[in-house]
C-alpha positions as CSV (number, residue, x, y, z in Angstrom):
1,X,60.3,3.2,231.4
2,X,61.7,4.0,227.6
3,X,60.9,1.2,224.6
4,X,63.1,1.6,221.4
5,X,61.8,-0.2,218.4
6,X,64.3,-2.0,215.6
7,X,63.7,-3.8,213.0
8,X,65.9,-6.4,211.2
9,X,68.0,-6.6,207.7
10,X,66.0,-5.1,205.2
11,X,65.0,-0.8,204.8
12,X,61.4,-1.3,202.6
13,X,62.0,2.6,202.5
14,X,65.4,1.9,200.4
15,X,64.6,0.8,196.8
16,X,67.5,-1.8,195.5
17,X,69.7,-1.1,198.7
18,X,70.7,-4.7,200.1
19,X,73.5,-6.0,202.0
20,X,72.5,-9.6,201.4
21,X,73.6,-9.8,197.6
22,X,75.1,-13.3,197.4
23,X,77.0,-15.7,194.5
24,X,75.9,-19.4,194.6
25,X,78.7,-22.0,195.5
26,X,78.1,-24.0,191.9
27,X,78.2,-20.4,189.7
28,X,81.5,-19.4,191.9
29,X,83.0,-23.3,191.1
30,X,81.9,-22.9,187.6
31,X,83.7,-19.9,187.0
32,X,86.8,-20.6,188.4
33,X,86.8,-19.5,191.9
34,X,86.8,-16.3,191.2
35,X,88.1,-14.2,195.0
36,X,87.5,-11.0,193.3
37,X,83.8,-11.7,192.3
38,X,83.4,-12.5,195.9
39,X,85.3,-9.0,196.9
40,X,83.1,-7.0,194.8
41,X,79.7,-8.3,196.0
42,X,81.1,-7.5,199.7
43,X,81.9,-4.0,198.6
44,X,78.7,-3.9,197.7
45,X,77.0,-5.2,200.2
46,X,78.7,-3.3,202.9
47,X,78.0,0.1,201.0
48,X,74.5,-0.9,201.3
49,X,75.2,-1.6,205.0
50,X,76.2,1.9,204.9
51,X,73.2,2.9,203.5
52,X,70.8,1.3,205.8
53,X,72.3,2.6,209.0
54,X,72.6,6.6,207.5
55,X,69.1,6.0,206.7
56,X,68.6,4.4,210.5
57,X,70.6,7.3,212.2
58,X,68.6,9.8,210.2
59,X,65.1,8.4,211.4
60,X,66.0,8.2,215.0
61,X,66.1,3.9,214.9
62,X,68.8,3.3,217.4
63,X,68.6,-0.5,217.5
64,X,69.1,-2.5,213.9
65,X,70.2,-6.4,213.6
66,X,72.3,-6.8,210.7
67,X,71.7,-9.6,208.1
68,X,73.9,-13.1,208.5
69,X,74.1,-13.4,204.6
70,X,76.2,-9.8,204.2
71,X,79.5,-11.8,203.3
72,X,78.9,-14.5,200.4
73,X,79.9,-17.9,200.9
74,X,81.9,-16.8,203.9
75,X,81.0,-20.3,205.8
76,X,80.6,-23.1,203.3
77,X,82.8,-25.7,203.6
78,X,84.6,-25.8,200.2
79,X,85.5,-22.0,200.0
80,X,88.2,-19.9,201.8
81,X,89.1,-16.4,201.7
82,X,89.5,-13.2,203.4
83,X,86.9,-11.4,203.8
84,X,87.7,-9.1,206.9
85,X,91.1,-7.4,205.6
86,X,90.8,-6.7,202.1
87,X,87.2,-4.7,202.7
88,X,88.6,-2.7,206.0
89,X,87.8,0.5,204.6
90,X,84.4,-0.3,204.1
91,X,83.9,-1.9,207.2
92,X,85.2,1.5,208.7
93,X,83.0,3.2,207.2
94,X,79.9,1.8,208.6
95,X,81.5,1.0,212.1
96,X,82.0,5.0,212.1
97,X,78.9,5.2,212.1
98,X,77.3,2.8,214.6
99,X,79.7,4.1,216.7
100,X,79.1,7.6,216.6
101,X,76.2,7.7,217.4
102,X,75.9,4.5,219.2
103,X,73.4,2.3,217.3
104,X,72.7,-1.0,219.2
105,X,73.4,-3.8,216.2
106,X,73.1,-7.6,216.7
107,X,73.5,-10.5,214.4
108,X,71.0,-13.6,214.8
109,X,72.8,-16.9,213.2
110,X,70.1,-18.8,211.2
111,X,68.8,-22.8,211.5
112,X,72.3,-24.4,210.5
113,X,73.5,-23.3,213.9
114,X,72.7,-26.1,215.9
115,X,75.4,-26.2,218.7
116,X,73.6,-29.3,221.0
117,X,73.7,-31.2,217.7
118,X,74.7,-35.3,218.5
119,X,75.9,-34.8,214.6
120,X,79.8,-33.6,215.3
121,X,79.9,-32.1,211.5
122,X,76.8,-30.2,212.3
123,X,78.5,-28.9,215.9
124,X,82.0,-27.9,213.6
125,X,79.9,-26.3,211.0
126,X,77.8,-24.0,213.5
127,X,81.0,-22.9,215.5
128,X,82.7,-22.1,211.7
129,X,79.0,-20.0,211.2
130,X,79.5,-18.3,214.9
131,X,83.2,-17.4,214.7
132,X,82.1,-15.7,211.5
133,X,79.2,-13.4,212.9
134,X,82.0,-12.6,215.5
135,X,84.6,-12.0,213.1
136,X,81.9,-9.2,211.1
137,X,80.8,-7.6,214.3
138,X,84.4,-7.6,215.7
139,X,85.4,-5.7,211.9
140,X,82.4,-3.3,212.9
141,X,84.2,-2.6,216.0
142,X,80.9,-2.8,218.0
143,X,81.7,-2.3,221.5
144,X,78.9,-5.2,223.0
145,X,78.5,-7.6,220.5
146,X,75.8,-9.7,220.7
147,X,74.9,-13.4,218.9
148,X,71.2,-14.4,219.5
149,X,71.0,-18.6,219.4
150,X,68.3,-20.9,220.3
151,X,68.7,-24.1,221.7
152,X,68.4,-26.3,218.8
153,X,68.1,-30.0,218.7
154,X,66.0,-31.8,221.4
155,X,66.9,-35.2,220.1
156,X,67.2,-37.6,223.2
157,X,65.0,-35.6,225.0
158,X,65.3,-31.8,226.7
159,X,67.4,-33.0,229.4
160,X,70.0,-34.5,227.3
161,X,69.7,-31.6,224.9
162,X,70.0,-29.2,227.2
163,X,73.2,-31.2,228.3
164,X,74.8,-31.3,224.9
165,X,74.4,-27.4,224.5
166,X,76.0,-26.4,228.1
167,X,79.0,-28.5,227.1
168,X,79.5,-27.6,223.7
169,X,78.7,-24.0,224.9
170,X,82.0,-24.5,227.3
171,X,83.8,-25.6,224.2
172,X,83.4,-22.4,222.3
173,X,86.1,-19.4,222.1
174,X,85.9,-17.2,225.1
175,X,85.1,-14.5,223.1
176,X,82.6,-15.7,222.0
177,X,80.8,-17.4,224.4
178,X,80.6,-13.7,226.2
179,X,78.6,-12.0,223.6
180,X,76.1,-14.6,223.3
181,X,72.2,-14.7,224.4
182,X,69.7,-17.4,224.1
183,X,66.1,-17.1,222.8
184,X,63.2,-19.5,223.8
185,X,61.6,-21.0,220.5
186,X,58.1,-21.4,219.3
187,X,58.2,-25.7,219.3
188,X,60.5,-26.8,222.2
189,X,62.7,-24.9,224.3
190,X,59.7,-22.7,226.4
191,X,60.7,-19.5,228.5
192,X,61.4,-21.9,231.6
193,X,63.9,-24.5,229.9
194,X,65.6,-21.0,228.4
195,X,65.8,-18.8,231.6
196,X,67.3,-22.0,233.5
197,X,69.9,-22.3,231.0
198,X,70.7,-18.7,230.6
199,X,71.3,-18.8,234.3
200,X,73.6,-21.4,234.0
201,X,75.8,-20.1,231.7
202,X,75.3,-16.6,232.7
203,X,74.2,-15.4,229.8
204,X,71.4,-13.0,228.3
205,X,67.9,-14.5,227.7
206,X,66.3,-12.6,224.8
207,X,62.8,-13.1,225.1
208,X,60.3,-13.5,221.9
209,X,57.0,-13.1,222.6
210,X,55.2,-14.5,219.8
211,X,57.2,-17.7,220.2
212,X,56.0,-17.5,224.1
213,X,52.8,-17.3,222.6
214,X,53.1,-20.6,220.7
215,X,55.3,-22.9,223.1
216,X,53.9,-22.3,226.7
217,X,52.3,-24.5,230.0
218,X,50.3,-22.3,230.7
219,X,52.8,-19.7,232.5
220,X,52.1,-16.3,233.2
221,X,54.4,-13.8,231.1
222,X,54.4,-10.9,234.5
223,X,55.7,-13.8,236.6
224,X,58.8,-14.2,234.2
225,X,60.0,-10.4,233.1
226,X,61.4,-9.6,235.9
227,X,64.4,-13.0,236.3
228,X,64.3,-12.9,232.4
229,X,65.6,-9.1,232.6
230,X,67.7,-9.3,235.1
231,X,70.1,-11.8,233.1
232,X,71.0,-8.7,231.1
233,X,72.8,-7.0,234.5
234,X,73.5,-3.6,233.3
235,X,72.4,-4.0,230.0
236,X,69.1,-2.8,228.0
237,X,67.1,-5.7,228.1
238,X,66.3,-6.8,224.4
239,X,62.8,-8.4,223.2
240,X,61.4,-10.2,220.2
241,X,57.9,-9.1,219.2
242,X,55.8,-10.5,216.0
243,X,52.8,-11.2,215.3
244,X,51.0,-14.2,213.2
245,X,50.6,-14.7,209.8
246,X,46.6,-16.0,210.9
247,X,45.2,-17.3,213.4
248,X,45.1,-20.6,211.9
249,X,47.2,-23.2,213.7
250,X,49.3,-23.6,210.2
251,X,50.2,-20.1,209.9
252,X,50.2,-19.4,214.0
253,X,53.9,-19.1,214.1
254,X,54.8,-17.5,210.5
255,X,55.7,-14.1,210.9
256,X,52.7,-11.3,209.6
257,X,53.8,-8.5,207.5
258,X,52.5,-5.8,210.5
259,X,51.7,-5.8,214.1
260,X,49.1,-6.2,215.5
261,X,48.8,-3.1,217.6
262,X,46.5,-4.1,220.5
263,X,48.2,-7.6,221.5
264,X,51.6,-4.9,221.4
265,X,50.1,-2.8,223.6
266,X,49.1,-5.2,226.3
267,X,52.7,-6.0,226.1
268,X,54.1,-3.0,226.9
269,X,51.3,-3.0,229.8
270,X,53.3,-6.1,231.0
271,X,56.4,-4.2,230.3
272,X,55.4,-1.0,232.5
273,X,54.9,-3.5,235.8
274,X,58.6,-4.6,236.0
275,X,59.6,-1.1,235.0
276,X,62.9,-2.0,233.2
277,X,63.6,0.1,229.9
278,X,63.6,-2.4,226.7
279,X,64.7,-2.3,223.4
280,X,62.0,-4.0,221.2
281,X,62.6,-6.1,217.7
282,X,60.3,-5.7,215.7
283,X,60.2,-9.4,213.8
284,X,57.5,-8.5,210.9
285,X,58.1,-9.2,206.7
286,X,57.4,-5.4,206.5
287,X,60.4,-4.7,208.3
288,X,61.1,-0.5,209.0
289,X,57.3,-0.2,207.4
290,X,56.1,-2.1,210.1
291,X,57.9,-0.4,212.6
292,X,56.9,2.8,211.8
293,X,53.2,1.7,211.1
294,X,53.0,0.8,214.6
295,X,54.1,4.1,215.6
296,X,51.5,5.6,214.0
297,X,49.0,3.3,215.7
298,X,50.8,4.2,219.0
299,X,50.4,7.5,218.8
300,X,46.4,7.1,218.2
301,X,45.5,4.6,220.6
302,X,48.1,5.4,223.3
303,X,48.8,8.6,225.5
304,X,52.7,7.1,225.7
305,X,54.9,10.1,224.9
306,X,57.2,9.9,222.1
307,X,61.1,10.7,223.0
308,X,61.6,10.8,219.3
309,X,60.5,9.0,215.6
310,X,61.0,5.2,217.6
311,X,61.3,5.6,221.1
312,X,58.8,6.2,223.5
313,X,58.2,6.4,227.7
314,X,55.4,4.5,229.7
């Protein structure tokens, strides 16, 4: 079986280089509304884009998620512009690139997306914040895109929330709806509730480990990998994997700068029984530094054999 690693947003190799440079709603108000301002910081932030995935390409990291905040303001309420055709040729330039040499990008929507919401604002506001990660991956040209929610709310109870998200789910474009997946969370919505969902809507369950870790009853991961991975069809299979800030139960589920190599490499020893190649997101604050520390500690403790700088068989 091959394992990629990725890593998400952020190069810690790449001094200055973001793609998340933003203008606050009151300083864009205060100045007038200014569309050009706006223009100029996604120029920016697209170049960086640019950047990040010459410096991905370069170092052999074939899987990358992509930050939500590379367009300012794009999905607040009280501001409206285009921001897909005025910045084609830099969006060109970086889909050349993805595509070329086929990097696997996703986009993961924050908090404010709530779809089973029982607040309809809420519900509006977090299918304005989806149809806008379609609308940048669609500019990318990224032939499967791919939107990684969680459930959200569990007001009224699981059942009922459950409920609320398969219906508003329905309600949602068609093209988006198909390049969704669904990710258990660390408080409420456990591997079970999330594979029996997936199923329902036929959709791609993107397991996290660490929040498996936190939010379980007691299930065995080895049962799971196998009807988890199968809702991908074709498809790589793609996994979350951090590790905790400290043990302690207030830091359990905050994300650690590194990873801790040995509770990894069980993993993958959980990987190697179901035998299905994975790409692996690597959810740590030291983003592309993590990544490539772990590597290292691979390569030391392991005997797995290295297909190139992030990709390695079983």
């Amino acid at each position: 079986m091959i394992v990629r690693l990725g890593y998400v947003s952020i190069s810690k190799a790449l001094d200055n280089v973001t793609p998340s440079s933003t203008v606050t709603y009151t300083n864009f108000k205060n100045e007038g509304f200014p569309v050009e301002k706006l223009t100029n910081k996604i120029k920016n932030n697209l170049e960086s884009l640019r950047k990040i995935m010459y410096y991905n390409i370069k170092n052999n990291i074939h899987f990358y998620r992509i930050t939500s905040n590379l367009i300012p303001l794009a999905t607040h309420k009280e501001v409206s512009y285009d921001y897909i055709n005025p910045n084609l040729t830099a969006f060109n330039k970086v889909a050349e690139l993805i595509n070329k040499y086929n990097v696997r990008v996703d986009m993961h929507p924050d908090q404010y997306v709530v779809l089973n919401s029982t607040k309809k604002n809420v519900v509006e506001q977090s299918i304005n914040i989806l149809k806008y990660h379609y609308k940048v991956l669609d500019a990318l040209k990224i032939k499967n895109p791919l939107l990684i929610l969680h459930v959200g709310s569990c007001e009224f109870g699981k059942k009922a929330s459950l409920t609320r998200f398969i219906n508003n789910f329905n309600k949602l474009p068609y093209c988006i709806r198909k390049c969704v997946a669904i990710e258990n969370d660390d408080k409420i919505f456990n591997i079970k509730d999330v594979l029996e969902l997936c199923k329902k809507l036929n959709v791609p369950m993107v397991l996290d480990y660490h929040h498996f870790v936190c939010n379980n009853e007691g299930e065995k991961i080895e049962d799971y990998l196998p009807c988890i991975f199968k809702t991908w069809y074709n498809n790589v299979p793609k996994v979350h994997f951090s590790s905790p800030k400290s043990k302690l139960k207030k830091d359990f589920r905050a994300h650690h700068e590194y990873i801790n190599e040995d509770d990894f490499i069980n993993f993958t020893l959980e990987l190697k029984k179901v035998n299905f190649d994975v790409d692996v997101m690597i959810e740590a604050k030291g983003k592309d530094d993590a990544l490539f520390r772990l590597v290292r500690q691979l390569k030391y403790k392991t005997d797995y054999k290295f297909i190139d700088e992030t990709t390695f068989s079983i």
